[in-house]
KOLBA-628576 format. One record per atom (N, C-alpha, C): x, y, z. Coordinates in steps of 0.05 Angstrom, whole numbers, padded with zeros to 5 digits, always signed. Last residue first. Layout:
N
XYZ
...
// end
This chain:
305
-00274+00825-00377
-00264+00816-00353
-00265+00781-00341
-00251+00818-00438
-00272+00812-00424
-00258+00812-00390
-00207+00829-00472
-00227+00842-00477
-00250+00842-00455
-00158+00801-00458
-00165+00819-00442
-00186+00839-00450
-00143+00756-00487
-00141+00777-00502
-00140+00807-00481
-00175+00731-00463
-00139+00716-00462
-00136+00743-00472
-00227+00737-00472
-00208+00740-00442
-00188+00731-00444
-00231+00731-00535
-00234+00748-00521
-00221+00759-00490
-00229+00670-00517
-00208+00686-00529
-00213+00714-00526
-00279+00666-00487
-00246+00660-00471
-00237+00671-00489
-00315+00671-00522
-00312+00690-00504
-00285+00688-00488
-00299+00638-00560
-00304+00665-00574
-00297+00677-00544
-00314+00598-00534
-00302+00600-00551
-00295+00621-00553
-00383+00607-00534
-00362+00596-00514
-00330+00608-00519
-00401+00609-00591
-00394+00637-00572
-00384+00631-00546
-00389+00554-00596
-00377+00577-00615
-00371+00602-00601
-00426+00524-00568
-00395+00520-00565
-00374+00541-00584
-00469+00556-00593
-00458+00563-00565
-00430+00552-00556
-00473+00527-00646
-00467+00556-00633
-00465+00569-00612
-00478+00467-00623
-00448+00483-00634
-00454+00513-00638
-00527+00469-00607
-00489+00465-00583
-00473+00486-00608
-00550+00482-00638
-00560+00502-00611
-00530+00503-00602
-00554+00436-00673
-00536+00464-00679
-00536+00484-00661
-00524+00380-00635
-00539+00397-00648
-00530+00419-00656
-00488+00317-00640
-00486+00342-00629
-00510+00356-00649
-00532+00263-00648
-00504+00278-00652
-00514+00304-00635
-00586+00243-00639
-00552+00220-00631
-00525+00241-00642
-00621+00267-00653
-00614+00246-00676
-00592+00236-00668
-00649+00266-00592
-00650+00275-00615
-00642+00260-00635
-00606+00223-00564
-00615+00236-00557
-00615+00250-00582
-00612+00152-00562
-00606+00171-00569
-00615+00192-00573
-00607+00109-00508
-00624+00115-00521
-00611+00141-00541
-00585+00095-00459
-00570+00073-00483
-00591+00078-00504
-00594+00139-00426
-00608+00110-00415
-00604+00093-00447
-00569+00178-00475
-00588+00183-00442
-00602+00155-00442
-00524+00209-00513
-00538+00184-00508
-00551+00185-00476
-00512+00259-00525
-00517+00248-00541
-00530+00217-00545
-00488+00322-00494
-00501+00288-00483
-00510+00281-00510
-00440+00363-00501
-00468+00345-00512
-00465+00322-00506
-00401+00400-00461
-00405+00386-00477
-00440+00378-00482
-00372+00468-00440
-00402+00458-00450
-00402+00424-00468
-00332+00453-00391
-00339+00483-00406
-00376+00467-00420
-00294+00418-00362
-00312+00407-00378
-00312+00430-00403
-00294+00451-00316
-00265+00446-00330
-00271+00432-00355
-00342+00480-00301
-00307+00500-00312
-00288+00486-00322
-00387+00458-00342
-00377+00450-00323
-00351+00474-00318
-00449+00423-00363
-00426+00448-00361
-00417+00442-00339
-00477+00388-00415
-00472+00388-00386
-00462+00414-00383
-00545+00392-00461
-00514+00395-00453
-00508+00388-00426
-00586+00355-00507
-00584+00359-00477
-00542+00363-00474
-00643+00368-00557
-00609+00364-00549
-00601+00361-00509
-00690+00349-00555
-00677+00355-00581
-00645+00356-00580
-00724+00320-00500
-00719+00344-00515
-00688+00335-00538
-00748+00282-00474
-00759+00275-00503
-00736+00310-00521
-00723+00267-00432
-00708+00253-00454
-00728+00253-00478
-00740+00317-00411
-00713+00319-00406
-00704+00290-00437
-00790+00314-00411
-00777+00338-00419
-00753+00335-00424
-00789+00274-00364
-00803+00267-00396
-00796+00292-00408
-00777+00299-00325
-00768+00276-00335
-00765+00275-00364
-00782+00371-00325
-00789+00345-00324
-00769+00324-00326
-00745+00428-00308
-00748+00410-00326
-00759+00379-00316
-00769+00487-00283
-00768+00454-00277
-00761+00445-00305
-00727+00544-00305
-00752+00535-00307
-00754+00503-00300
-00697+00589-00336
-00701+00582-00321
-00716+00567-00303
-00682+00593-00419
-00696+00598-00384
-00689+00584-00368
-00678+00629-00472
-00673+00614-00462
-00699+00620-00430
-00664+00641-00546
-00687+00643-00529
-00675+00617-00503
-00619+00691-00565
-00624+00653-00563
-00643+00654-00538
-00592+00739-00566
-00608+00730-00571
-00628+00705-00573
-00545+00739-00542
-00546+00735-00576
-00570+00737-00577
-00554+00760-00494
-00527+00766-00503
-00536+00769-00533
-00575+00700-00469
-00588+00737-00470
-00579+00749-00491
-00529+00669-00479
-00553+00668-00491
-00568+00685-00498
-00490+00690-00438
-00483+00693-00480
-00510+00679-00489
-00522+00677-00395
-00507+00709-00400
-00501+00707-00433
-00525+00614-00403
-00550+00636-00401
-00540+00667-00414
-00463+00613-00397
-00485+00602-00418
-00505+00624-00423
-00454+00638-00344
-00441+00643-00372
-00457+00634-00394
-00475+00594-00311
-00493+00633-00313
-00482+00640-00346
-00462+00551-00328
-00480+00549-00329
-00486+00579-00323
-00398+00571-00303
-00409+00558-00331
-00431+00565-00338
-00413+00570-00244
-00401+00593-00263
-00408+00588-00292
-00479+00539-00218
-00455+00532-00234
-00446+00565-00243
-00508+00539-00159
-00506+00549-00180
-00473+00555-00193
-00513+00461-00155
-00503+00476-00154
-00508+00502-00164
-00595+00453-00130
-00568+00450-00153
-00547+00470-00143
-00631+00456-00088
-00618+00429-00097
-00600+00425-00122
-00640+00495-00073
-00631+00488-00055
-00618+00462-00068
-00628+00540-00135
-00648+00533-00116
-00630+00519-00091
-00647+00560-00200
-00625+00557-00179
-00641+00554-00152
-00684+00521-00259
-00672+00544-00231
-00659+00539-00214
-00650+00481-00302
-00667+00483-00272
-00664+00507-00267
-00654+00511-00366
-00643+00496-00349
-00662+00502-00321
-00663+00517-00446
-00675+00509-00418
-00659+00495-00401
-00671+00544-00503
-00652+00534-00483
-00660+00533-00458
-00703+00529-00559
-00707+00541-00534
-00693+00532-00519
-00720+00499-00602
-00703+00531-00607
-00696+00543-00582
-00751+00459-00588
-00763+00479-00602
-00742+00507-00606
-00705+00451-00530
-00732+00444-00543
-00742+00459-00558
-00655+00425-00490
-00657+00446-00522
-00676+00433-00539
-00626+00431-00434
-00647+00421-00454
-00641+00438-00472
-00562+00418-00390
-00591+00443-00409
-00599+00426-00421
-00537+00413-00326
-00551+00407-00344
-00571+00428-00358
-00479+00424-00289
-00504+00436-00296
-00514+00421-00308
-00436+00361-00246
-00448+00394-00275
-00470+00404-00273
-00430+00317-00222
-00413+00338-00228
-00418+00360-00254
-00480+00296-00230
-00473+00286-00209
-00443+00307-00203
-00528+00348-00254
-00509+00327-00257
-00498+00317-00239
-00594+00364-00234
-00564+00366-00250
-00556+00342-00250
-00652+00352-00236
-00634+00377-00225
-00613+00391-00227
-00704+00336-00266
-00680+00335-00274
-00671+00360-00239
-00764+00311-00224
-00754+00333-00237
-00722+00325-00244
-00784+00267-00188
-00805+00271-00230
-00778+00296-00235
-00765+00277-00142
-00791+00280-00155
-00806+00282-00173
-00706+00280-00187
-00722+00285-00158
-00750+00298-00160
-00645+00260-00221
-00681+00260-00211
-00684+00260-00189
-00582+00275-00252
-00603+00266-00227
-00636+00286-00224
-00547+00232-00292
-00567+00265-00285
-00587+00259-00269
-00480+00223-00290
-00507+00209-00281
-00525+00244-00286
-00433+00211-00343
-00446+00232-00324
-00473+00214-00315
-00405+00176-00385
-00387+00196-00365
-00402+00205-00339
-00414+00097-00380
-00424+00131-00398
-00401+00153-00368
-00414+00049-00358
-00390+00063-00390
-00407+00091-00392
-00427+00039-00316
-00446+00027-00339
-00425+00041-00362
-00394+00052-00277
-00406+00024-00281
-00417+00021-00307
-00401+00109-00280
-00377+00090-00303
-00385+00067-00292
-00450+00118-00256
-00450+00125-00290
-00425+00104-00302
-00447+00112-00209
-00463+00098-00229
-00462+00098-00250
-00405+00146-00192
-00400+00114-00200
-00416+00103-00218
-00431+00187-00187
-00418+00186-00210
-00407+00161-00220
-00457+00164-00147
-00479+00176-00159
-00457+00175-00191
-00415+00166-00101
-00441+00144-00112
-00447+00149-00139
-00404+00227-00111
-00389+00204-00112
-00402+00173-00121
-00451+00240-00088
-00443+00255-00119
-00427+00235-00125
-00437+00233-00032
-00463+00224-00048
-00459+00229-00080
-00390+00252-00016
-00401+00225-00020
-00417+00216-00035
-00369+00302-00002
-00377+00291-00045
-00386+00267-00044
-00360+00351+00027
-00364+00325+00034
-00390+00321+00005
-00340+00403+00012
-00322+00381+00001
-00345+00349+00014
-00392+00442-00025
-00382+00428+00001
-00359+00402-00009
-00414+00492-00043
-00400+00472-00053
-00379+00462-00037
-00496+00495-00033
-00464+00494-00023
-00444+00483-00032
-00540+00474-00060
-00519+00500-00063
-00498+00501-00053
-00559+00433-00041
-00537+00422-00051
-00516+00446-00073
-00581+00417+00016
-00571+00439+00012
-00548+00438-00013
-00607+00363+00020
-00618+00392+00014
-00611+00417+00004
-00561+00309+00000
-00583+00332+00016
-00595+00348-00002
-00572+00263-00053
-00562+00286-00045
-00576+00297-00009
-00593+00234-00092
-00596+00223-00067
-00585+00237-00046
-00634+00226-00148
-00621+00249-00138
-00622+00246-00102
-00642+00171-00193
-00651+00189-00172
-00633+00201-00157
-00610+00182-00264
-00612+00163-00228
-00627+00178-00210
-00601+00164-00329
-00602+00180-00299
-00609+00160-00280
-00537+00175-00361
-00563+00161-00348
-00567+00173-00329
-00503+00189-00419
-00498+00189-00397
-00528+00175-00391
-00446+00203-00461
-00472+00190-00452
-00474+00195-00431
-00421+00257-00508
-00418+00227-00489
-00449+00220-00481
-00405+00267-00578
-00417+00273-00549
-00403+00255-00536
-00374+00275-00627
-00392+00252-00622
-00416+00262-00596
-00340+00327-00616
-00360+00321-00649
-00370+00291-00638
-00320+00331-00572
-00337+00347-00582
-00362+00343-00606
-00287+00274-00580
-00314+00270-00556
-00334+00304-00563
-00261+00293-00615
-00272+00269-00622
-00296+00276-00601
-00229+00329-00589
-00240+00346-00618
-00257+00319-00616
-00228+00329-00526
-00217+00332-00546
-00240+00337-00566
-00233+00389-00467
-00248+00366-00485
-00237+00356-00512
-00170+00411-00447
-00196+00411-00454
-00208+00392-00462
-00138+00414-00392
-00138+00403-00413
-00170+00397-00423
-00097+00446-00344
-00125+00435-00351
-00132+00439-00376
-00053+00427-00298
-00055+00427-00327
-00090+00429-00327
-00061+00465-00228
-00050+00434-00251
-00062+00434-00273
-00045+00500-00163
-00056+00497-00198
-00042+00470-00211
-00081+00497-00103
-00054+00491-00118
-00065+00490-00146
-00093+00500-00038
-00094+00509-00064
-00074+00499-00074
-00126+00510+00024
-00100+00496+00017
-00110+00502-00016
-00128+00527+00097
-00136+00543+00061
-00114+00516+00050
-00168+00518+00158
-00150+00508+00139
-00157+00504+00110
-00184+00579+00205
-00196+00557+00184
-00161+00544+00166
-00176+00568+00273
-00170+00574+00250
-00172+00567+00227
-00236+00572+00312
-00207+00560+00299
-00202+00562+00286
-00255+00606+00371
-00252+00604+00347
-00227+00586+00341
-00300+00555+00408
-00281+00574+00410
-00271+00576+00376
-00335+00521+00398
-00348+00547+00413
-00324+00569+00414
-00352+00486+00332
-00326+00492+00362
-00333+00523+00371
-00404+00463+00321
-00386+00481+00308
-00363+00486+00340
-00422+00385+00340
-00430+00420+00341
-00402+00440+00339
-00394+00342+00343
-00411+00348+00322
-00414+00375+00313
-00325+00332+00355
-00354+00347+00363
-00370+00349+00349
-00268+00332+00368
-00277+00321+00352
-00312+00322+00368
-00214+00393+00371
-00232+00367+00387
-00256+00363+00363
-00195+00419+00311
-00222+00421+00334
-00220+00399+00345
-00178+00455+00258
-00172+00435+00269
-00189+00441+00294
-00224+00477+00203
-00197+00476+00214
-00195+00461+00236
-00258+00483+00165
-00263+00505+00192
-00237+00502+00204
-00227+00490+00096
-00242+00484+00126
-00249+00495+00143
-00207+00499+00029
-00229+00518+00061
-00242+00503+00078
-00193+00499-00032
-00212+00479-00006
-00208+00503+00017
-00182+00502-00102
-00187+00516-00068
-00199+00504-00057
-00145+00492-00160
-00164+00482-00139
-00161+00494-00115
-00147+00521-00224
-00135+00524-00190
-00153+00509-00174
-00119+00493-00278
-00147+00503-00265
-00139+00501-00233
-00097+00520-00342
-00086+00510-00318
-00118+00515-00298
-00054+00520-00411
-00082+00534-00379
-00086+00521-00362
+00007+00501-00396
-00001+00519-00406
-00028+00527-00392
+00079+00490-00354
+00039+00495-00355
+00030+00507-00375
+00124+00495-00345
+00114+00480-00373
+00085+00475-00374
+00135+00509-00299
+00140+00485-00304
+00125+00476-00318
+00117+00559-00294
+00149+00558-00296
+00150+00527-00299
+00069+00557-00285
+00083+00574-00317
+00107+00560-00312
+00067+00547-00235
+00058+00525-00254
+00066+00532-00287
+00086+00592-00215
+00100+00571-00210
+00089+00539-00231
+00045+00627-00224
+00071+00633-00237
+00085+00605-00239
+00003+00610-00205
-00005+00602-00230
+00019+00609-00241
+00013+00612-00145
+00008+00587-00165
+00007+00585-00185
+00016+00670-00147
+00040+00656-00142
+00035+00628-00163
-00040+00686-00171
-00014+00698-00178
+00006+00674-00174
-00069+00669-00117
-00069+00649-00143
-00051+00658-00162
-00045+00695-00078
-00035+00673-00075
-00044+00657-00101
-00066+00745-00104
-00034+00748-00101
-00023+00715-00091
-00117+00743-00100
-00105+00750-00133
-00072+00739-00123
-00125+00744-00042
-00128+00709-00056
-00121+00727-00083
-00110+00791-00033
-00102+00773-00023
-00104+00750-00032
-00157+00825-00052
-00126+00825-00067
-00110+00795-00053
-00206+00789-00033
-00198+00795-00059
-00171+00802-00068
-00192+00772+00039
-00198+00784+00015
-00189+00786-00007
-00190+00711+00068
-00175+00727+00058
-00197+00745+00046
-00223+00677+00099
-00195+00684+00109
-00176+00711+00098
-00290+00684+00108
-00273+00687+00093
-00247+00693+00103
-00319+00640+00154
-00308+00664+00148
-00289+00670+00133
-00375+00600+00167
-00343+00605+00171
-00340+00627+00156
-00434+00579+00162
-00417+00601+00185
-00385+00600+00185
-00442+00561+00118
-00430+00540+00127
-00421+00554+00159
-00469+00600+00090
-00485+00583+00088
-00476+00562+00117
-00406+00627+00078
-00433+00641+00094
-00458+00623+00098
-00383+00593+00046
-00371+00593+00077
-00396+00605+00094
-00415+00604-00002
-00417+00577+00013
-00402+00579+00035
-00411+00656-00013
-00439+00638+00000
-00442+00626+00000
-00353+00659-00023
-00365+00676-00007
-00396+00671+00005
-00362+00626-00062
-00335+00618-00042
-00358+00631-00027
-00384+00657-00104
-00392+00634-00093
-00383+00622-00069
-00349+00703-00110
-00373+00711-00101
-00389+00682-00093
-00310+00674-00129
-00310+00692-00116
-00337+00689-00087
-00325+00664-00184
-00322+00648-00156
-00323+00654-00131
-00339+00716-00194
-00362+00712-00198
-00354+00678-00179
-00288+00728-00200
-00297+00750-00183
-00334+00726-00173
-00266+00707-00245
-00268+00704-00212
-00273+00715-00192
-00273+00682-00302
-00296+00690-00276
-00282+00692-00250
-00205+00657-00294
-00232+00663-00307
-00252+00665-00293
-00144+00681-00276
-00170+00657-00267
-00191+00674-00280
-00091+00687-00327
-00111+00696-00311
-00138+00680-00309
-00054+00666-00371
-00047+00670-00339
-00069+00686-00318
-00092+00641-00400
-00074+00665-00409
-00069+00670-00389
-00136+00625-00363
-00136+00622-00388
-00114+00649-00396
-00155+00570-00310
-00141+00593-00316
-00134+00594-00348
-00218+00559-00273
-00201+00560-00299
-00187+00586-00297
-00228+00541-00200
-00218+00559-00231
-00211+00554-00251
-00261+00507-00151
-00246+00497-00184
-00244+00517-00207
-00267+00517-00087
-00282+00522-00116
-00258+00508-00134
-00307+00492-00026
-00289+00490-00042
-00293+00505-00079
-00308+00466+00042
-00311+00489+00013
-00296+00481-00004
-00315+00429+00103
-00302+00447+00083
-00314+00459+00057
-00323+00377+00126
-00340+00402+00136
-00318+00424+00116
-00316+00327+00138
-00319+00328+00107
-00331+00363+00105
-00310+00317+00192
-00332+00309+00186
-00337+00326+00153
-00247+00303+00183
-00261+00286+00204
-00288+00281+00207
-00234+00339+00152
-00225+00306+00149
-00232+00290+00163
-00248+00386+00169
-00251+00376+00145
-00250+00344+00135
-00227+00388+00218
-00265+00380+00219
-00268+00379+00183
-00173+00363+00236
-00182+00377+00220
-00217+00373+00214
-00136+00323+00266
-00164+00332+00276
-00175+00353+00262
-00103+00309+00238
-00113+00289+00231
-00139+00302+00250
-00074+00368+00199
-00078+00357+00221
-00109+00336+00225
-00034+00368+00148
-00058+00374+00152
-00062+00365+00183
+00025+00393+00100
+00010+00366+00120
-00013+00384+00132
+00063+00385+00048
+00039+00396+00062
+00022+00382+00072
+00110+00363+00020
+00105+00375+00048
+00083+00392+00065
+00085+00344-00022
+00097+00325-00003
+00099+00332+00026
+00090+00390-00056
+00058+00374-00056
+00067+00359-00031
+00129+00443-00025
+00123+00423-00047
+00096+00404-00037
+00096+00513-00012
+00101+00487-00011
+00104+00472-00029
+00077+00564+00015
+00079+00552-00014
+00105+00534-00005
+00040+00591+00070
+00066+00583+00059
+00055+00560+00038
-00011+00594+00085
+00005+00620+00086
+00029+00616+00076
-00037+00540+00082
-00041+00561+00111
-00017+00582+00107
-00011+00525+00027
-00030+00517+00047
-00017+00544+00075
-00007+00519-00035
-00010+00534-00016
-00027+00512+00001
+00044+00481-00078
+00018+00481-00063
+00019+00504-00040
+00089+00459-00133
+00080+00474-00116
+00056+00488-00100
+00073+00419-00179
+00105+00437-00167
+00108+00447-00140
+00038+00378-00209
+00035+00400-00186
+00070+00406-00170
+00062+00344-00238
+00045+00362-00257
+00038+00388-00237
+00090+00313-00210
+00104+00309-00240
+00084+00339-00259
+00068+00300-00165
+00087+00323-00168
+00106+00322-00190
+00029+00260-00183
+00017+00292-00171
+00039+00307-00181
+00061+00214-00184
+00051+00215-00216
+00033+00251-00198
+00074+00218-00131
+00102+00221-00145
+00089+00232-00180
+00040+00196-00102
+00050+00218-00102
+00064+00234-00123
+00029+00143-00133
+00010+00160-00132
+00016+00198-00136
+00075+00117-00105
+00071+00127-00141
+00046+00139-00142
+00067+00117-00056
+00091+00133-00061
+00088+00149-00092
+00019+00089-00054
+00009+00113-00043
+00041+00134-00056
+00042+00038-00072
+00025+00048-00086
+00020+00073-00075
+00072+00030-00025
+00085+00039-00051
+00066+00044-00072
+00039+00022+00016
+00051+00050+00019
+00069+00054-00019
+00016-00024+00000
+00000+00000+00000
+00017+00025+00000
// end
């Protein structure tokens, strides 16, 4: 076990150089955690996933702004402000330049931090535990764009609160298993007769010309991706919404996408070993995988914030 856990390490710090944790930049090896951490003990942490595009994190103001209501949902407290987290994802994303990175997606976690072991929030303050680090992020290839993928659904076994982007992933975890048990990439989860998302994404319909996703609510993430969508939908013109999607909505409609920040927009093309619409990508996707597109170059460019 431990030599499997060594090559594990070893295949990380071939692509991760360098890690923040609690105020000092680190190699991946030397960053240790304390085994009474309420992150690791009851999965009680945060978390976001950046894209970086031309040495700058995409949307981030708008992660930002998610970080910020999921610690508030969770009563913990932002550690840092805005210049302060620009200047530690700055470092990461220099140090991942310097070792042959090209775009790159930052991972952030956020605990409450180390505590006697208690169900209830520790009465005294503790210090929360930040840890980060950037690694290659590699797009969808050209084959899986022009085919799709598959996927199935499953009932939606989640809590309640599934706005929060909480590190405790158990259930999503299940839930994504289901999918590669059976060979497809994504589960889409049901509740109550309703789509909600993905076991890791947004989900859209595309009925009659019409772009359709869940409302934001207690039981989906609200996705960066998934506003971006909507936002260049308005944008062009492309009739869209906000709105339940059914069951029966969901595998009788014409196209169905995921989103995701590291994903961005693919097409579902197969749902329960059935094909969706005519089984290829539609033309809704590909002009939105167009103005997708369009808009990161644009932000490599520094046209867009």
């Amino acid at each position: 076990m431990y030599y499997i856990q060594c090559l594990f390490l070893n295949k990380i710090m071939k692509t991760i150089k360098c890690v923040y944790l609690n105020g000092k930049f680190l190699p991946p090896d030397q960053a240790l955690v304390s085994a009474f951490d309420r992150g690791f003990v009851f999965g009680e942490g945060i978390y976001e996933v950046i894209p970086v595009f031309g040495g700058r994190p995409f949307r981030l103001a708008h992660h930002l702004a998610r970080l910020e209501s999921s610690m508030a949902a969770m009563r913990m407290h932002n550690p840092h402000d805005a210049s302060a987290w620009d200047e530690i994802f700055a470092r990461l994303i220099k140090e991942a330049e310097s070792a042959g990175t090209g775009d790159q997606s930052i991972y952030l976690q956020i605990t409450r931090g180390a505590a006697p072991r208690d169900h209830a929030f520790p009465t005294h303050n503790t210090t929360p535990t930040v840890f980060a680090y950037a690694q290659p992020l590699n797009p969808p290839d050209p084959e899986t764009l022009a085919s799709g993928i598959a996927a199935v659904t499953t009932p939606d076994i989640r809590w309640q609160r599934c706005d929060i982007k909480a590190t405790a992933l158990l259930a999503n975890a299940l839930l994504r298993q289901q999918a590669v048990d059976r060979g497809v990439a994504e589960a889409i989860l049901l509740r109550d007769g309703f789509m909600t998302e993905g076991a890791a994404s947004n989900i859209f319909i595309v009925n009659n010309n019409r772009l359709v996703t869940p409302p934001k609510g207690p039981y989906i993430l609200p996705g960066i991706t998934r506003d971006l969508v909507l936002e260049l939908a308005r944008a062009n013109q492309i009739p869209c919404a906000e709105e339940p999607v059914s069951e029966a909505h969901l595998l009788a409609a014409e196209e169905v996408w995921l989103t995701s920040s590291t994903k961005e927009i693919l097409p579902i093309t197969r749902i329960n070993d059935k094909p969706v619409g005519r089984g290829k990508p539609g033309p809704m996707y590909a002009r939105m995988h167009a103005l997708y597109q369009d808009y990161k170059r644009a932000f490599r460019q520094g046209e867009v914030a």
